[in-house]
MOPAC internal coordinates of N, CA, C and O (Angstrom, degrees):
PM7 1SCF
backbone

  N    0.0000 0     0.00 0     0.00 0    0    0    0
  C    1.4345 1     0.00 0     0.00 0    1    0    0
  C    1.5257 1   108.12 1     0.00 0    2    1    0
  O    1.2310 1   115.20 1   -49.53 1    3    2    1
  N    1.3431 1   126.72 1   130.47 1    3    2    1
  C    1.3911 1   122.81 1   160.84 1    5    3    2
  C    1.5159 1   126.81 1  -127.67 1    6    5    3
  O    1.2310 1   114.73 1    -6.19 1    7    6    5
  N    1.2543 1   127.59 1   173.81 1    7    6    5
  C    1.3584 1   116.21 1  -157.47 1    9    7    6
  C    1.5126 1    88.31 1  -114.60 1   10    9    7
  O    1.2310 1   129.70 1   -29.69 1   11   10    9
  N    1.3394 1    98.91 1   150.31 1   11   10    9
  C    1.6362 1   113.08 1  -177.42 1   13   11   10
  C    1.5385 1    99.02 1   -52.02 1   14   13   11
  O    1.2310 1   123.77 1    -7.42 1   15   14   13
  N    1.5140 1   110.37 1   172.58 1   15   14   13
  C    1.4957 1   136.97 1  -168.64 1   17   15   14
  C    1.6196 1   104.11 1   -62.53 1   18   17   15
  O    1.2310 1   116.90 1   123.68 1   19   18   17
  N    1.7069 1   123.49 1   -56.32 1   19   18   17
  C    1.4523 1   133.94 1  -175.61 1   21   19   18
  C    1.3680 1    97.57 1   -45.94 1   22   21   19
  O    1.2310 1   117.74 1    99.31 1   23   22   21
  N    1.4393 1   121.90 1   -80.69 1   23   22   21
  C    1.5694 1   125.22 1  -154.71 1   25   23   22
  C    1.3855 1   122.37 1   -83.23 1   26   25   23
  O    1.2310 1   122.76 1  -168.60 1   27   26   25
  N    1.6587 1   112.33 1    11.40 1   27   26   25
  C    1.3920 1   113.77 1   158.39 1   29   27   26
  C    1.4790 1   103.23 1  -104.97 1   30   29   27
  O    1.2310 1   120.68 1   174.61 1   31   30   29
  N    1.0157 1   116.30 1    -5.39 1   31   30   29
  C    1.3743 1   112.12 1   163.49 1   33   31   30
  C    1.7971 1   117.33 1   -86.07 1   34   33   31
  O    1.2310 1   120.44 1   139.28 1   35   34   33
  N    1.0867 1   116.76 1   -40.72 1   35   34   33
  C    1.4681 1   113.69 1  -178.91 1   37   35   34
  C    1.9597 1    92.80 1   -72.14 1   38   37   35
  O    1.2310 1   114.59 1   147.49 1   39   38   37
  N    0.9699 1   127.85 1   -32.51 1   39   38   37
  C    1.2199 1   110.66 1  -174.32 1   41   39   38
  C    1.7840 1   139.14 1   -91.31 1   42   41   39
  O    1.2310 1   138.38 1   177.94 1   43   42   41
  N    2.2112 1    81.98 1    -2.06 1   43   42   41
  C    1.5290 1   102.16 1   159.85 1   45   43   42
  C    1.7564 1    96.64 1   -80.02 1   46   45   43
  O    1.2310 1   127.06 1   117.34 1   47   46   45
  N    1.2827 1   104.03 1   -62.66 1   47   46   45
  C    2.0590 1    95.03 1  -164.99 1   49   47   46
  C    2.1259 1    93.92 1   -49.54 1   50   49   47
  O    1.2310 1   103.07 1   137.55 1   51   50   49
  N    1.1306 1   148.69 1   -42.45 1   51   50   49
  C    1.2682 1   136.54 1   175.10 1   53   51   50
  C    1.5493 1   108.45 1   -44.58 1   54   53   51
  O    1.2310 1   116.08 1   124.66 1   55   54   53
  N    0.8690 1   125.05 1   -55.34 1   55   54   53
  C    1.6103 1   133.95 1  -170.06 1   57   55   54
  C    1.6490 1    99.33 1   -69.81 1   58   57   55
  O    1.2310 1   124.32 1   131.97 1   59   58   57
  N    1.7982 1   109.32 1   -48.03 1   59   58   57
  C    1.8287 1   102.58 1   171.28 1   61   59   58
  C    1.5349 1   101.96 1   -77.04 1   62   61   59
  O    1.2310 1   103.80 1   -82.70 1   63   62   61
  N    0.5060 1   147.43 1    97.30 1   63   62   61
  C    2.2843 1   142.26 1  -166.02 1   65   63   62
  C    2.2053 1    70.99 1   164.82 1   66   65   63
  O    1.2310 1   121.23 1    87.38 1   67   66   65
  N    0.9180 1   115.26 1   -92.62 1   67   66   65
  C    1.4177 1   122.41 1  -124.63 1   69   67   66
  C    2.0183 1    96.39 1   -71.59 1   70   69   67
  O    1.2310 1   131.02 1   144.04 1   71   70   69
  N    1.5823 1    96.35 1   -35.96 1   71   70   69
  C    1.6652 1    95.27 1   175.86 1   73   71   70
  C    1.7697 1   116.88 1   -85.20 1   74   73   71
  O    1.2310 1   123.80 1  -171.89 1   75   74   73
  N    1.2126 1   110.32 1     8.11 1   75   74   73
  C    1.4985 1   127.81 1   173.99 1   77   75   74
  C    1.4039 1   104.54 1  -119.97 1   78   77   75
  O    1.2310 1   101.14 1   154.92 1   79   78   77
  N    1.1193 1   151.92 1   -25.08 1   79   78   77
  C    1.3217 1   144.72 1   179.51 1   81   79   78
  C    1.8794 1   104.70 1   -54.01 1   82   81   79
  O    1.2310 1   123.45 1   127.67 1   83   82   81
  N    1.4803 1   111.00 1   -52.33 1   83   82   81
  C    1.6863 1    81.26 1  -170.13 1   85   83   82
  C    1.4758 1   113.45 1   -85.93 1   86   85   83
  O    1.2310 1   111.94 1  -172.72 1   87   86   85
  N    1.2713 1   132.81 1     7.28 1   87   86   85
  C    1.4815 1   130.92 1   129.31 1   89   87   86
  C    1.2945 1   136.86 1   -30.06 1   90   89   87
  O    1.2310 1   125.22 1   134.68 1   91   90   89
  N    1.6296 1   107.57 1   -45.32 1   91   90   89
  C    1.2299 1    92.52 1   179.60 1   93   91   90
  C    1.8219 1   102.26 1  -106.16 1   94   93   91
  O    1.2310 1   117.84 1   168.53 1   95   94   93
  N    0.9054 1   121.71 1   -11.47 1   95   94   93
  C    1.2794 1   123.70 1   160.80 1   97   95   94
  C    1.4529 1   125.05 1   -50.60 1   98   97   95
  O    1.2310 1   123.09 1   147.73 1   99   98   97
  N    1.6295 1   111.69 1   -32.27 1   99   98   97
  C    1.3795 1   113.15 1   159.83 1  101   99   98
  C    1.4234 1   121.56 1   -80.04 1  102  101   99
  O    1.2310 1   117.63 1   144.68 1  103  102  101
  N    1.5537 1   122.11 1   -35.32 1  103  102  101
  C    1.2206 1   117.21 1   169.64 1  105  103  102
  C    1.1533 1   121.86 1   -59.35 1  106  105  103
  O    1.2310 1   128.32 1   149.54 1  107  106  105
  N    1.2870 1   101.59 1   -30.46 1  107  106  105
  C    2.2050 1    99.38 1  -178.43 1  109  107  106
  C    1.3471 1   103.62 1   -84.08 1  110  109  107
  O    1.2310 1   122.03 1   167.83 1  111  110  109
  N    1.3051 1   113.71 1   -12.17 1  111  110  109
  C    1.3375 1    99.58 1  -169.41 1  113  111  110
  C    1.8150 1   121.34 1   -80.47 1  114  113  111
  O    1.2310 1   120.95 1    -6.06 1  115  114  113
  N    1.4441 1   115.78 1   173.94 1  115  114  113
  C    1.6299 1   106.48 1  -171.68 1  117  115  114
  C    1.2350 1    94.54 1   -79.97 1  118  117  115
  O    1.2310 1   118.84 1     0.71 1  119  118  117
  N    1.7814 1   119.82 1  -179.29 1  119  118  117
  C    1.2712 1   117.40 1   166.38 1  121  119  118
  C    1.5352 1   117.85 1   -92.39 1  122  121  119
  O    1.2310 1   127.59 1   -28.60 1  123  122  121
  N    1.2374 1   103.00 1   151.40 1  123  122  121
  C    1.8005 1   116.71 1  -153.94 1  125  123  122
  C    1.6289 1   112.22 1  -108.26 1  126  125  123
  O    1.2310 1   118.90 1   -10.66 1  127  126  125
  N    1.0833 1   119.71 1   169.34 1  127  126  125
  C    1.3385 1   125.30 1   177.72 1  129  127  126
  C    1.8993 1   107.48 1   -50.83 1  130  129  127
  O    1.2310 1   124.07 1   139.72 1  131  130  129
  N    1.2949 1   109.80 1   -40.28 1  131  130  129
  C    1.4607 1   117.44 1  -175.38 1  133  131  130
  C    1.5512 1    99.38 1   -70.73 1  134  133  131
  O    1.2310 1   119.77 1   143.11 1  135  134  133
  N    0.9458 1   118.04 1   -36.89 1  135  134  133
  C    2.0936 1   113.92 1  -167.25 1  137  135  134
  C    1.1598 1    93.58 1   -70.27 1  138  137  135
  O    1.2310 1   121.23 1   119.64 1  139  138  137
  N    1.6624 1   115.25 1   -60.36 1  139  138  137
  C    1.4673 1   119.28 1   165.58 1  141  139  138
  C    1.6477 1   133.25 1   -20.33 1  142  141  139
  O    1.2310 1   123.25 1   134.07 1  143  142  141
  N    1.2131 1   111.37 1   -45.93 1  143  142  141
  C    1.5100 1   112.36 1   168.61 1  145  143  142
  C    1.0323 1   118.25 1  -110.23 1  146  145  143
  O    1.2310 1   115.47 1   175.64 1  147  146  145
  N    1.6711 1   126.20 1    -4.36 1  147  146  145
  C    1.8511 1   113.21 1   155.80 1  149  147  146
  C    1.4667 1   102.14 1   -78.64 1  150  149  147
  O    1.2310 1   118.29 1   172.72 1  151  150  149
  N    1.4605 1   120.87 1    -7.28 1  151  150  149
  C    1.5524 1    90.53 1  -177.02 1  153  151  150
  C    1.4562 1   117.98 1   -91.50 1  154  153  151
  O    1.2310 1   126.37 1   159.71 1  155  154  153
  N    1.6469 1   105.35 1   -20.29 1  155  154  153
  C    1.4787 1   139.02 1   154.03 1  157  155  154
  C    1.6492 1   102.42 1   -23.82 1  158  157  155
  O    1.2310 1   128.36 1    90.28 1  159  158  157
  N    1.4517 1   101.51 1   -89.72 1  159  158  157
  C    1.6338 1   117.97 1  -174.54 1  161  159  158
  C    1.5197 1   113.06 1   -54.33 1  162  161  159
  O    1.2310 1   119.46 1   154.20 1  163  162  161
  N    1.5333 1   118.64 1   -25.80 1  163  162  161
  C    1.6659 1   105.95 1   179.65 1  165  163  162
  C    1.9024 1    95.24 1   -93.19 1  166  165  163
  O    1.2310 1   115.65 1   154.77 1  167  166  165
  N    1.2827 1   125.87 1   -25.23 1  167  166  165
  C    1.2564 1    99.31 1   179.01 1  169  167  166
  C    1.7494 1    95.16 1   -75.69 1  170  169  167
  O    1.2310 1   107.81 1   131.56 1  171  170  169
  N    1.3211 1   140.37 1   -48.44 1  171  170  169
  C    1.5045 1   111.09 1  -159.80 1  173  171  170
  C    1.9766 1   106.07 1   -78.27 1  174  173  171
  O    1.2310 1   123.26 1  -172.22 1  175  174  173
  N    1.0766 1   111.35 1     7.78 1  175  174  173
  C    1.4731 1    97.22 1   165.18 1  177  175  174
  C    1.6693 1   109.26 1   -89.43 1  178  177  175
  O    1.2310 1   116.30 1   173.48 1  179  178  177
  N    1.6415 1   124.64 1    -6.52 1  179  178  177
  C    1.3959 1   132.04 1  -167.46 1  181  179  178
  C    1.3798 1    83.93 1   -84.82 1  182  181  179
  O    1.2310 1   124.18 1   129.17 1  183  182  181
  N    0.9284 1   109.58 1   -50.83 1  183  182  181
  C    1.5733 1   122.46 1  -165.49 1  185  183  182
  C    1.7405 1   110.51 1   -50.90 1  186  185  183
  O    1.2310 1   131.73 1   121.18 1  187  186  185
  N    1.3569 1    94.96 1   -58.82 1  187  186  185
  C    1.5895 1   114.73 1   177.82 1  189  187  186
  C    1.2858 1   109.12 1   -49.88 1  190  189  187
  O    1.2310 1   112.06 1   156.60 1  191  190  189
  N    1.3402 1   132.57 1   -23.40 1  191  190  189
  C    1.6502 1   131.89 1  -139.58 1  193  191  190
  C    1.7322 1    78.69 1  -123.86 1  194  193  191
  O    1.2310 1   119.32 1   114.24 1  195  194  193
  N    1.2753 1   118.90 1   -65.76 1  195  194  193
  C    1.6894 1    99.83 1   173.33 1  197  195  194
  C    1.4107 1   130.38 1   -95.73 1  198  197  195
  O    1.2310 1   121.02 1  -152.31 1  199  198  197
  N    1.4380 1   115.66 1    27.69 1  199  198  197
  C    1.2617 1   127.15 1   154.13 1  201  199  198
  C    2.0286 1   105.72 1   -78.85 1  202  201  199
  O    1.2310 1   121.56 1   141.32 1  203  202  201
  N    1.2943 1   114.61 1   -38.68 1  203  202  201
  C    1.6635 1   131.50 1   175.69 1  205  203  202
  C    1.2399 1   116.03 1   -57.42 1  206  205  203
  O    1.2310 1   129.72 1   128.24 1  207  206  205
  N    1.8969 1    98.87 1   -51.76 1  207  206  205
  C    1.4413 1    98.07 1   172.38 1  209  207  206
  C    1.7222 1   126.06 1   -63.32 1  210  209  207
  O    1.2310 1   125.95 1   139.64 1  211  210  209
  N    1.4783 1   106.17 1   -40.36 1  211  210  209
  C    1.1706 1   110.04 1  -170.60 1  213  211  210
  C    1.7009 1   103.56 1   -75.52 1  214  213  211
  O    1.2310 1   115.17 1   169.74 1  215  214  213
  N    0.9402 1   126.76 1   -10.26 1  215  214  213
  C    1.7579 1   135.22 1   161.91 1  217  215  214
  C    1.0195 1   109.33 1   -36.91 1  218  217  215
  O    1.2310 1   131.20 1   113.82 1  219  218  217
  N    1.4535 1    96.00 1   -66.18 1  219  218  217
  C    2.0257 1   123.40 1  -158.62 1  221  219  218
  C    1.5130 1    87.36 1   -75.49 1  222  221  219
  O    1.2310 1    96.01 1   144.04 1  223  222  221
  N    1.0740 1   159.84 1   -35.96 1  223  222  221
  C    1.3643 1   147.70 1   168.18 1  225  223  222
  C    1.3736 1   109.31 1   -52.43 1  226  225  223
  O    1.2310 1   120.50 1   117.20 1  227  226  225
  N    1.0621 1   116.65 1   -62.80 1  227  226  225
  C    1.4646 1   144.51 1  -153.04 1  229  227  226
  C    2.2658 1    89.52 1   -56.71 1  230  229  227
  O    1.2310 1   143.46 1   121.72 1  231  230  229
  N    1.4783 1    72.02 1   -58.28 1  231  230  229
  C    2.3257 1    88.37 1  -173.90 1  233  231  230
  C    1.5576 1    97.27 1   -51.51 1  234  233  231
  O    1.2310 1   123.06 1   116.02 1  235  234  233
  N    1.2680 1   111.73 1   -63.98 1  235  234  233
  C    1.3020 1   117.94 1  -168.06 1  237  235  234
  C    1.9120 1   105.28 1   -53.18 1  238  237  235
  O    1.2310 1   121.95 1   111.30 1  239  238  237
  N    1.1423 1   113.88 1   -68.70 1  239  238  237
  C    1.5632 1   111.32 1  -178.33 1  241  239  238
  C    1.6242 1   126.79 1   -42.42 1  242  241  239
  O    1.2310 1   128.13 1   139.82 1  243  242  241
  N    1.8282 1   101.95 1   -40.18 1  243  242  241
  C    1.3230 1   121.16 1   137.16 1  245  243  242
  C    1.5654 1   133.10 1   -17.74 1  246  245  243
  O    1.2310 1   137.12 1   108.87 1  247  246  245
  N    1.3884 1    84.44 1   -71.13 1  247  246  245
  C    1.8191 1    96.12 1  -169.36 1  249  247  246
  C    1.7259 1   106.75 1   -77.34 1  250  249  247
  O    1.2310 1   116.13 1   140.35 1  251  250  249
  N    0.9924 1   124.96 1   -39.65 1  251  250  249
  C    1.3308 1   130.10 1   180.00 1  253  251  250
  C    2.2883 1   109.66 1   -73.56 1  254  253  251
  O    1.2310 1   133.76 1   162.30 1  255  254  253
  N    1.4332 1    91.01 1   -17.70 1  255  254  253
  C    1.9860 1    84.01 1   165.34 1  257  255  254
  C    1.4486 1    98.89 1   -81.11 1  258  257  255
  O    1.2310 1   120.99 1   134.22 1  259  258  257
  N    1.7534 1   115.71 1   -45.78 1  259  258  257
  C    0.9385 1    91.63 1  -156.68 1  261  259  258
  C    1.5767 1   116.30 1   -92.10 1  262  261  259
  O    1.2310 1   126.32 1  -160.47 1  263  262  261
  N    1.4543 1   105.46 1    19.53 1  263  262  261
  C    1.7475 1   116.30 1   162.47 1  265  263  262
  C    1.0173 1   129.68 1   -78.23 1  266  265  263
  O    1.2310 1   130.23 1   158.19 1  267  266  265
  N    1.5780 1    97.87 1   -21.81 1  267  266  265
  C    1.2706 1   115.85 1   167.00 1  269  267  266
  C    1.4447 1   153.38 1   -71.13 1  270  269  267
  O    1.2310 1   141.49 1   141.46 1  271  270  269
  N    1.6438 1    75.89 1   -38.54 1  271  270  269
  C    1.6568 1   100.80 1   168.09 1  273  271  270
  C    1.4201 1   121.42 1   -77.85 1  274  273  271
  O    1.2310 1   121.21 1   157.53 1  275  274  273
  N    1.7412 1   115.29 1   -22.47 1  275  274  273
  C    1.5929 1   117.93 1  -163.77 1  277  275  274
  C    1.7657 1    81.44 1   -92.54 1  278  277  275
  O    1.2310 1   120.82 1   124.69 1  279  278  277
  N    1.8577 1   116.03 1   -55.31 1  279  278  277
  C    1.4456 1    89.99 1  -175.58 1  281  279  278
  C    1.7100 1   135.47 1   -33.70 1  282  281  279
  O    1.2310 1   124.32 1   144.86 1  283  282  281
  N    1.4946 1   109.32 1   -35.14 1  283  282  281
  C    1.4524 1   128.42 1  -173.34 1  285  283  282
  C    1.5188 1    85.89 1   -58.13 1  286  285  283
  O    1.2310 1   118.06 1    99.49 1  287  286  285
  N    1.1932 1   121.30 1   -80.51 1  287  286  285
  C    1.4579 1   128.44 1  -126.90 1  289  287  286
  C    2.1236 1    90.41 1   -78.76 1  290  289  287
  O    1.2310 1   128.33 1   141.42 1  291  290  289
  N    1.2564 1   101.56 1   -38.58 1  291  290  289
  C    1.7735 1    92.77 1   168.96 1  293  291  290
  C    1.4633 1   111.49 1    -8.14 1  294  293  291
  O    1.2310 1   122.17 1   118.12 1  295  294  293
  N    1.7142 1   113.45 1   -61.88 1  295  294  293
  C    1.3135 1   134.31 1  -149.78 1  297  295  294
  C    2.0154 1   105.28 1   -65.40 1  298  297  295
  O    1.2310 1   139.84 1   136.99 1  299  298  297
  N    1.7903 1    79.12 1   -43.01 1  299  298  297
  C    1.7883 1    84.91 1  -166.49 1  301  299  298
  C    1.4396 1    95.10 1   -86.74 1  302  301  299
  O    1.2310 1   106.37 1   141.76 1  303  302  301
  N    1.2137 1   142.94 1   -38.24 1  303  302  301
  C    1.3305 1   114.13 1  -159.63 1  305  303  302
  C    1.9613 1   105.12 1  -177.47 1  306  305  303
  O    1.2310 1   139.55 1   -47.84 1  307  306  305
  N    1.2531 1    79.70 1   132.16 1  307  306  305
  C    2.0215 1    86.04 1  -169.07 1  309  307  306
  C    1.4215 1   101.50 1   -60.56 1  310  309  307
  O    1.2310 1   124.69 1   110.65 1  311  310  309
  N    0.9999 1   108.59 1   -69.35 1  311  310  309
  C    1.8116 1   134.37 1  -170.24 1  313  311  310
  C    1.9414 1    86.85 1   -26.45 1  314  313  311
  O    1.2310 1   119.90 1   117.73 1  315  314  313
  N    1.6074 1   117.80 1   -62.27 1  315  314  313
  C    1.5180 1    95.38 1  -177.30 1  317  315  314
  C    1.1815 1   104.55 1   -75.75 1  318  317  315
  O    1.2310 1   119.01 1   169.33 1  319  318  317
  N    0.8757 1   119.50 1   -10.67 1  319  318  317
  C    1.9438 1   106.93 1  -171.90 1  321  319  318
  C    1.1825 1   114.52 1   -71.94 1  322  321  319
  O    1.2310 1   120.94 1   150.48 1  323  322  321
  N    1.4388 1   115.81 1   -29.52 1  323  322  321
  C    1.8310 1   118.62 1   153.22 1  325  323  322
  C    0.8488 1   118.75 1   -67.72 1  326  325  323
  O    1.2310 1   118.79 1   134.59 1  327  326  325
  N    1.7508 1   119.91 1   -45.41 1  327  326  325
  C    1.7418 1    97.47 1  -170.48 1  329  327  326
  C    1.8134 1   100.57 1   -73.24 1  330  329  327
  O    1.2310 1   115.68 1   163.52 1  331  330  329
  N    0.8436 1   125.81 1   -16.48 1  331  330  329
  C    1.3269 1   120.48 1  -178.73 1  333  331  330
  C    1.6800 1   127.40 1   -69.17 1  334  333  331
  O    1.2310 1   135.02 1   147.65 1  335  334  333
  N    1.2936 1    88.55 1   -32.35 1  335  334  333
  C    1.7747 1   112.77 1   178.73 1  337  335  334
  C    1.4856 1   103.76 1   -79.34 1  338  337  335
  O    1.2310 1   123.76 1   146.73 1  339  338  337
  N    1.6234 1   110.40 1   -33.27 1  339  338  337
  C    1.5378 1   102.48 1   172.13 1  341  339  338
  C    1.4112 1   112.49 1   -76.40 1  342  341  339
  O    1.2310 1   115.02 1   134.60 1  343  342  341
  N    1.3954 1   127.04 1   -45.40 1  343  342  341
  C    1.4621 1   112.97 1   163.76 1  345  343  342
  C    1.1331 1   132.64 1   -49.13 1  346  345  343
  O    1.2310 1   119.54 1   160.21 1  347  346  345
  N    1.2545 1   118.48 1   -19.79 1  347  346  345
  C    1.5257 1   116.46 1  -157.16 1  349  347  346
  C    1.6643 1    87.16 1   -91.66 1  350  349  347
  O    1.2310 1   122.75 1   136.32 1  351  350  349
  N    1.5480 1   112.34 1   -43.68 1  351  350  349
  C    1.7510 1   106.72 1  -176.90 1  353  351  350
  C    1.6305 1   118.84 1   -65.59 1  354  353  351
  O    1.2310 1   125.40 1   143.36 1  355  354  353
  N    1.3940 1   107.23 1   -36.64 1  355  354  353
  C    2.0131 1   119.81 1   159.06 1  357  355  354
  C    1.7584 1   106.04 1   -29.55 1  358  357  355
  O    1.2310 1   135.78 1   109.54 1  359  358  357
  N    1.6967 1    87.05 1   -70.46 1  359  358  357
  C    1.6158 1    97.68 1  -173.48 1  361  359  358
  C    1.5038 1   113.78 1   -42.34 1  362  361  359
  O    1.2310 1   123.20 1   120.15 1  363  362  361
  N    1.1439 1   111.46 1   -59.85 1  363  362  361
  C    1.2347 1   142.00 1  -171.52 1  365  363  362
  C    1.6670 1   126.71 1   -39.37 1  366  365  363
  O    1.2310 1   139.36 1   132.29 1  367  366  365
  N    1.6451 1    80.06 1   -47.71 1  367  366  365
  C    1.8522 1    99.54 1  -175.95 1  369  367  366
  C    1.7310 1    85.11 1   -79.07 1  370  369  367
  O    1.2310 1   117.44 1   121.62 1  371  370  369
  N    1.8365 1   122.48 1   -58.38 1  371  370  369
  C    1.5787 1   129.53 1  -162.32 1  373  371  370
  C    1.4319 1   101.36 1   -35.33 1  374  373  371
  O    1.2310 1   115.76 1   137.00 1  375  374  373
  N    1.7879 1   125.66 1   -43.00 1  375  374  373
  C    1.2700 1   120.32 1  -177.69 1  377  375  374
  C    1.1212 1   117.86 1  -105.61 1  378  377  375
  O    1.2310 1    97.42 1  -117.77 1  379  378  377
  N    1.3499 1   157.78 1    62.23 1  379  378  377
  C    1.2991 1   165.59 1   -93.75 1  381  379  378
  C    1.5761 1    74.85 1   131.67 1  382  381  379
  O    1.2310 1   120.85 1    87.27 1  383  382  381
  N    1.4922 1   115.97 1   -92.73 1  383  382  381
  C    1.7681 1   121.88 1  -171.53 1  385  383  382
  C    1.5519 1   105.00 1   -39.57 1  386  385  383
  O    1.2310 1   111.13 1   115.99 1  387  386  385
  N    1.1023 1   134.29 1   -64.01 1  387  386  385
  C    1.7420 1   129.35 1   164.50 1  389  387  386
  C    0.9043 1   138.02 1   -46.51 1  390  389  387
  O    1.2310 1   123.25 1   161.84 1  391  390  389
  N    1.3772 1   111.37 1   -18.16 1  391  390  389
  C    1.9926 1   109.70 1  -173.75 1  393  391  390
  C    1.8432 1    92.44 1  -109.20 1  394  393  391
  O    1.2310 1   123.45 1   172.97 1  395  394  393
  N    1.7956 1   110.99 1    -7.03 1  395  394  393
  C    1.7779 1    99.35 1  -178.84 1  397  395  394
  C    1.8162 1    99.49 1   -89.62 1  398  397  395
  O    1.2310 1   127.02 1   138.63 1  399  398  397
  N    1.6249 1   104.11 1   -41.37 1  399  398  397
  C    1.6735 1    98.71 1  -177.39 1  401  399  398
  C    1.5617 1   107.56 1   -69.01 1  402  401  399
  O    1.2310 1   113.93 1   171.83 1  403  402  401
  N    1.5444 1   129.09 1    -8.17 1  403  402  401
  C    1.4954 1   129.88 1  -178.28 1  405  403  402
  C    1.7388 1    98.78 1   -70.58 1  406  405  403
  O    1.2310 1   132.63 1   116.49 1  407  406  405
  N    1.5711 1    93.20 1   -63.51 1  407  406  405
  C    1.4501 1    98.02 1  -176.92 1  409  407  406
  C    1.2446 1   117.90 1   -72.69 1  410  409  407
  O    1.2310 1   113.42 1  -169.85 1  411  410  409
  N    1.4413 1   130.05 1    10.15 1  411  410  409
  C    1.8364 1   133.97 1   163.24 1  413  411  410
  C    1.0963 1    98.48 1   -76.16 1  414  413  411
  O    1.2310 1   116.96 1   136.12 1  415  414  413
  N    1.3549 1   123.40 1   -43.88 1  415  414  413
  C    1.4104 1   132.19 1  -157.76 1  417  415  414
  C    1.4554 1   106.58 1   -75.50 1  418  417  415
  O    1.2310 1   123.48 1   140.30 1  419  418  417
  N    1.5384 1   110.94 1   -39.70 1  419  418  417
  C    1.6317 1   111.85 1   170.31 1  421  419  418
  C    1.1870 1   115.36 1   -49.80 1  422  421  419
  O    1.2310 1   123.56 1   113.19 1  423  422  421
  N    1.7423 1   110.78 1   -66.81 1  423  422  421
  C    1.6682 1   107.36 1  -179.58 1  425  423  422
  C    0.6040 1   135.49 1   -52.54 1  426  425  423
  O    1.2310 1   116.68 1   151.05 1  427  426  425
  N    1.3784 1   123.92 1   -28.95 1  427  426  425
  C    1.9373 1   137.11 1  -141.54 1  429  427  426
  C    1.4155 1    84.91 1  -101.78 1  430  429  427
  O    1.2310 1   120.10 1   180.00 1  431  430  429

């Protein structure tokens, strides 16, 4: 048995009406406490991801002055070339220790 052409048609657009309604109910709608804090959490994970990158620049540009500076001084004199190698590993670990409690602080 099938139903004439009109009322299977009004009762496909009813069925598209009712599984499309909260679609557009969200689009018309204002933004809410929930948009509010997913947009929160995807900007500080943007943040997180090139706050990391700009780290790894930061270490690297870092590590290569101060490769630079201990290679030099190798030549002139041991005595700084330790104390220098010990600063440079101090420094080294201090920001390693700052950029992990920065980024605890992001996730957590």
């Amino acid at each position: 048995m099938s139903l004439p052409w009109l009322p299977s048609f009004f009762i496909f657009l009813l069925f598209l009406a009712i599984e499309t309604s909260p679609i557009f109910a969200k689009v018309l709608s204002p933004k809410g406490e929930y948009d509010f804090k997913l947009e929160d959490a995807e900007n500080a994970f943007k943040t997180w991801v090139a706050q990391k990158g700009n780290q790894r620049t930061k270490m690297l540009q870092t590590n290569i002055i101060l490769n630079e500076k201990v290679y030099s001084d190798i030549s002139e004199e041991d005595e700084l070339y330790e104390y220098k190698r010990k600063m440079a590993r101090e420094l080294m670990q201090q920001q390693a220790d700052a950029f992990h409690k920065g980024q605890q602080k992001i996730i957590g």
